[in-house]
N, C-alpha and C positions, 0 to 999 in steps of 0.2 A: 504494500500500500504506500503510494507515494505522500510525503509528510507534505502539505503545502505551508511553505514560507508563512513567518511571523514575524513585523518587524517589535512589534511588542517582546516577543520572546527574544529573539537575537539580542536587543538592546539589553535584557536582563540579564542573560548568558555570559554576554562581552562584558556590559558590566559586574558582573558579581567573580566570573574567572579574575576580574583586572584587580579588585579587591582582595582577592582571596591570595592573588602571587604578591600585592603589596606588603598585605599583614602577614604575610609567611617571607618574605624577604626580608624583612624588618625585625621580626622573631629573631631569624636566623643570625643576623647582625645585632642583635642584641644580645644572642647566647654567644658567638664568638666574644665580644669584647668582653661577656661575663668574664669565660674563659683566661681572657686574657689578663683580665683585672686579678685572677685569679695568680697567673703565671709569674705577673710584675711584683704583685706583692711579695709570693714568695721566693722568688728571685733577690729581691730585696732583703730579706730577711735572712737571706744563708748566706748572704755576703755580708751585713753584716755582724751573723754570730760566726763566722768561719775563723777569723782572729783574734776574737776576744778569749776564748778559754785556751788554755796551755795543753799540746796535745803533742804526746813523743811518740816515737817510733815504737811500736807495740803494744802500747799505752793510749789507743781509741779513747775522744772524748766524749762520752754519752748522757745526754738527758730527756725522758723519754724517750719521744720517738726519733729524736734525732742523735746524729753518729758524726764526730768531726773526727778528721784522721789522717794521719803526711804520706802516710801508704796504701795504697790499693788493696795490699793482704789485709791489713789491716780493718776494713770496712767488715759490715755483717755478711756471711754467705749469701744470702738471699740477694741482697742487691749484688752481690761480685756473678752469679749467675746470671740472674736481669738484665747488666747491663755489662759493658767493655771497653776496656780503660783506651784501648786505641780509639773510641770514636767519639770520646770528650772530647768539647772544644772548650778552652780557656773560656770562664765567665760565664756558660753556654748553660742550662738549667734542661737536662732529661728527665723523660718520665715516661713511666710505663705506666701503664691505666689498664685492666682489664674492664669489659664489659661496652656499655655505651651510657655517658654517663648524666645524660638528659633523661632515661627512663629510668634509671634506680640509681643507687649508690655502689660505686664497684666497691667486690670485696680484697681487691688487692690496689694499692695506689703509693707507686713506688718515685724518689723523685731522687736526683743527683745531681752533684755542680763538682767540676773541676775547677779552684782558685789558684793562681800563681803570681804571688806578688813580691819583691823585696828579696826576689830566691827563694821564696818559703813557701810549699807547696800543702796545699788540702784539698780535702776530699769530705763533702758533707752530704751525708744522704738521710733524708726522712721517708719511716714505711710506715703504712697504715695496713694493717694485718684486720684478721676477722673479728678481732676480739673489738678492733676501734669503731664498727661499724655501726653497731647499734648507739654509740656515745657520739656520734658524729650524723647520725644519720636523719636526727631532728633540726640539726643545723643547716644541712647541706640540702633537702630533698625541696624543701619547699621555694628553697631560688630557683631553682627548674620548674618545677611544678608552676610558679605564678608566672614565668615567661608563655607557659604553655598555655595557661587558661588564660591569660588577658589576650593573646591570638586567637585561639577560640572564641572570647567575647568577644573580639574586635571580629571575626567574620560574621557571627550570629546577629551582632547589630545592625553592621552592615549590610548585610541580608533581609534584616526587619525594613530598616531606613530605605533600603531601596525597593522591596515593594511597597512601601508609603508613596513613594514618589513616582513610581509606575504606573501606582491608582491615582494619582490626584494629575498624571499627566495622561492616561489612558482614557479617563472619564469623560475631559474635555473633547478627545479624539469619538469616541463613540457618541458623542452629542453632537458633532459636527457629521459624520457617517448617518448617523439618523435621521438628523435634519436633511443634509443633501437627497437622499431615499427620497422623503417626502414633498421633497422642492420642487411646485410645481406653477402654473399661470397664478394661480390664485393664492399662492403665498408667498410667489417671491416681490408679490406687492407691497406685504407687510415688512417692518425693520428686522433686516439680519441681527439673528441673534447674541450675545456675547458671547464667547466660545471661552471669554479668561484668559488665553497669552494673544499677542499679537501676531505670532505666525500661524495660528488660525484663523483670526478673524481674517487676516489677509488670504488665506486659504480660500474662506468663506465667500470672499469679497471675489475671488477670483473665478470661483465655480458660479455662483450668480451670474455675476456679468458673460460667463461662457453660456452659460442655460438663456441671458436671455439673447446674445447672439445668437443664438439656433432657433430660438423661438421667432426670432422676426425673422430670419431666413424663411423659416419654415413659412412664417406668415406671408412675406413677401411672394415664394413662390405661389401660395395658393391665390393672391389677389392678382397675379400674372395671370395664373391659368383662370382665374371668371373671367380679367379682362379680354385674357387675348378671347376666347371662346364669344363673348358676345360681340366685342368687336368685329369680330371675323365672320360673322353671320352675313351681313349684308355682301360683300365682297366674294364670297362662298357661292352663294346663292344667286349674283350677277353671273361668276364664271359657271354654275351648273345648269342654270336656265338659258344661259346663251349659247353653250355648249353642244346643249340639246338641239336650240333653232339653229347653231351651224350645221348640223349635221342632219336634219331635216332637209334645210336648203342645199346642199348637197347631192342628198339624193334625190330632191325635186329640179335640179339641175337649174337653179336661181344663178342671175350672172356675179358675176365675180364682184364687182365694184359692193353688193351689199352683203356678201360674205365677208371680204374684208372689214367692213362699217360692224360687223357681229365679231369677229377676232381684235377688232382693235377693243372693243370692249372689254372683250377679254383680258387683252394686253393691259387692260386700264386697272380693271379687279387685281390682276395680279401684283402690280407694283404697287396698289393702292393697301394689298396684303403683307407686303413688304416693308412699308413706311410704316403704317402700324406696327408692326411686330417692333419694330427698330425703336419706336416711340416708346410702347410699352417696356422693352427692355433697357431703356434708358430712365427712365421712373422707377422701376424696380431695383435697379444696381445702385440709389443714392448717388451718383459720382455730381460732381458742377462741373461736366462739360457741355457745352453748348448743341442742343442737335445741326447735324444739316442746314441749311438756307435754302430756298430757293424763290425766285419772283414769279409770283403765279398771280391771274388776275383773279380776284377775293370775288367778285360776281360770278364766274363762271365754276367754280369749284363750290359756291354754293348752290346754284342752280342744278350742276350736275346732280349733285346728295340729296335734295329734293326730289330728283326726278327717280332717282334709285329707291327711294324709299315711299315712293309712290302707293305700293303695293297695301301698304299698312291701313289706306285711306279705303281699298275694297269694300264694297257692304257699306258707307257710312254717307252719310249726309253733310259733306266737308267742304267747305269752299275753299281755297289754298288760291292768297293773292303773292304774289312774289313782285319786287321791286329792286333793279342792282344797276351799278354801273362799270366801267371797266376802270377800275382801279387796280392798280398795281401794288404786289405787298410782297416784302421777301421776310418769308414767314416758314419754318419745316413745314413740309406739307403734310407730314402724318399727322402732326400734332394737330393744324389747322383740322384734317377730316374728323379726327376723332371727335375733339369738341363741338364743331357745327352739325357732324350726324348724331349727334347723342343728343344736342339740344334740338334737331329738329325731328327726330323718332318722338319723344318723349311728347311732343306738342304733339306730331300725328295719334300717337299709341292714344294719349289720354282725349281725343277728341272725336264726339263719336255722334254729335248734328250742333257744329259749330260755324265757324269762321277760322282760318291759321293765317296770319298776315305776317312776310319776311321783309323787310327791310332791311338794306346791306347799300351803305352810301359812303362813301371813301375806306375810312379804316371801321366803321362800326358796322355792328349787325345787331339788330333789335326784330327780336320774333316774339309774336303774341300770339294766345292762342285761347278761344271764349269758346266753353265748352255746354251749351243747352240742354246737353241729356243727365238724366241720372244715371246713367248708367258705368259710368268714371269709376274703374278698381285701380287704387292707387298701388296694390300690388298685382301690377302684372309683371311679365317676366323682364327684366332688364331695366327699369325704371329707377330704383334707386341704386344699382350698382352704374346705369350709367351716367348718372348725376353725379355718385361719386366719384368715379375718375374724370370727370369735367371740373370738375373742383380742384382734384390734387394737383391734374395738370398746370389749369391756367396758375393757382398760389403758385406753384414751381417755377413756372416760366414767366410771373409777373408781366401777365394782362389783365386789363380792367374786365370787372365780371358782376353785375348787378344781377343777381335774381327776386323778383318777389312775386307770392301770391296775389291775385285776382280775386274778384270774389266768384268770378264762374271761371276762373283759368290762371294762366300766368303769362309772365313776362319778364325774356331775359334778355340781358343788354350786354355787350362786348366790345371793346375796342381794343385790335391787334396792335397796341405797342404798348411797350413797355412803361407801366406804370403801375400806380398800387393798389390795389387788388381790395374790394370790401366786401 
């Protein structure tokens, strides 16, 4: 079974190993210096009782444990066995230690110093035999022993202290995990939470602002796809129907000159499918580049959208008076279709035994439209999504853009340049 990653646990692992080789490298440099505190002293002490007591040739000076003496023969058996008069070194303090002597007290601890000074040579050796063990062995057990247990308390605490600080840094981590889980449209409205260090609330601050990045992508795309779809209705629907009558006239062997006049239509939907797309996706990507230019005369591109959208007025009881002149306007041309077919669908759509009056006189277009029936559904299909992108556009592109209700209709007012937008 594969173990999946922890970085909770790793951090405990690395931290409490890192603890644990500290206070055990520290021990161990504390028991050496004991040691040595050990060595210095008595190193000190045999040099200097080595010359103080009067000591002749066969005549070993002894008091208790210890043996002062000018000849090697001379010393006790026991250390002459232990140890070897070739491998003194002047001043130099040996010892033999049976055992290990951090976990008990040894029962043999033999020690020896060659001195040579003035010409006058000794030999001091002190032994601790079995008999000194238990008189010694309340003295000496517990300096070890408290080295060993305050290492021991220094990892257990250690070990405490650090899952303390695990939980109280874990906690915040799983409040920030939970929260993110549940982070959605409807709560990342409300104030990010306190998470308690600042590289989570930055955390925090950072998963937000990424969720809501995706969320207006997300959004973005979808508002592309209604627009492009309802935009693309009319243009669809000239190329499918025209399509059709070239290929009628075709087979009915119609002359050429008004096949053509049926293909250039064609020609017309398709680039007019083109310019929308271009527009729409220039709205959608947020950039401030400027679309396309071109001079197109503002009468004739609204005449034409009128005349395409003709079909809406079927079945109805509509007078449609149109009024333009040839004015000139370098204006993107998607952008212009979009807005002038969406505002005059929306007069056709909702008009159903009225009057539609277009006026279009240098750079303005003012359409009205007085609707007599009751029969006006303000939700039918494309109405308020295409008001809405007649909106987002013209604010984007600052043109003047007046809408207001009627009391049996409305009336909306446009002027293509640039100005501010109410």
């Amino acid at each position: 079974m594969k173990i999946r990653a922890s970085l909770r646990l790793y951090v405990a692992v690395a931290m409490f190993l890192s603890g644990t080789l500290l206070v055990a490298g520290m021990s161990t440099v504390a028991v050496n210096y004991f040691f040595y505190g050990l060595d210095t002293s008595l190193t000190t002490f045999m040099r200097s009782e080595a010359f103080e007591f009067d000591a002749e040739d066969g005549k070993p000076y002894q008091v208790q444990e210890m043996t002062i003496a000018t000849r090697w023969q001379d010393l006790p058996e026991l250390i002459q066995n232990r140890f070897k008069d070739v491998h003194l070194e002047n001043g130099k303090l040996a010892k033999k230690i049976d055992g290990i002597p951090i976990l008990k007290v040894p029962t043999v601890r033999d020690f020896l110093m060659k001195l040579e000074r003035d010409g006058k040579l000794r030999y001091i050796s002190i032994s601790f035999d079995d008999g000194d063990v238990k008189r010694s062995l309340a003295e000496e057990r517990p300096k070890f022993l408290y080295i060993l247990l305050f290492a021991l308390a220094a990892i257990t605490l250690f070990g405490v202290i650090l899952l303390i600080m695990l939980k109280q840094v874990s906690e915040p981590v799983r409040q920030l995990r939970n929260w993110a889980k549940r982070l959605d449209k409807k709560q990342k409205n409300e104030p990010t939470p306190n998470f308690q260090y600042s590289e989570l609330n930055v955390l925090a601050e950072i998963i937000e602002s990424s969720l809501n990045s995706v969320q207006e992508s997300v959004t973005r795309e979808k508002e592309f796809l209604g627009y492009a779809s309802h935009e693309l209705r009319t243009p669809i629907a000239v190329t499918r129907s025209n399509a059709e009558l070239l290929q009628k006239m075709i087979e009915r062997g119609i002359n050429t000159d008004k096949q053509l006049q049926v293909l250039d239509r064609i020609r017309r939907a398709s680039f007019t499918m083109t310019d929308l797309t271009e527009t729409l996706l220039w709205l959608n990507r947020q950039e401030h580049k400027q679309l396309a230019e071109e001079s197109i005369v503002l009468g004739d591109l609204v005449f034409q959208i009128q005349s395409e959208l003709r079909y809406l007025l079927e079945g109805k009881s509509v007078n449609v008076s149109i009024s333009h002149d040839s004015t000139m306007l370098s204006i993107p041309p998607g952008l212009g279709r979009i807005v002038i077919t969406n505002i005059i669908r929306n007069a056709f759509q909702h008009t159903y035994e009225g009057d539609v009056v277009i006026e279009q006189k240098q750079q303005s277009l003012l359409i009205t439209n007085h609707n007599y029936s009751d029969n006006d559904n303000q939700h039918d299909l494309g109405f308020g999504l295409g008001l809405q992108l007649t909106d987002r556009l013209i604010k984007q592109y600052g043109w003047y853009y007046k809408n207001e209700t009627l009391s049996d209709g409305r009336r909306v007012e446009i002027h293509f340049d640039h100005q501010q937008t109410t």
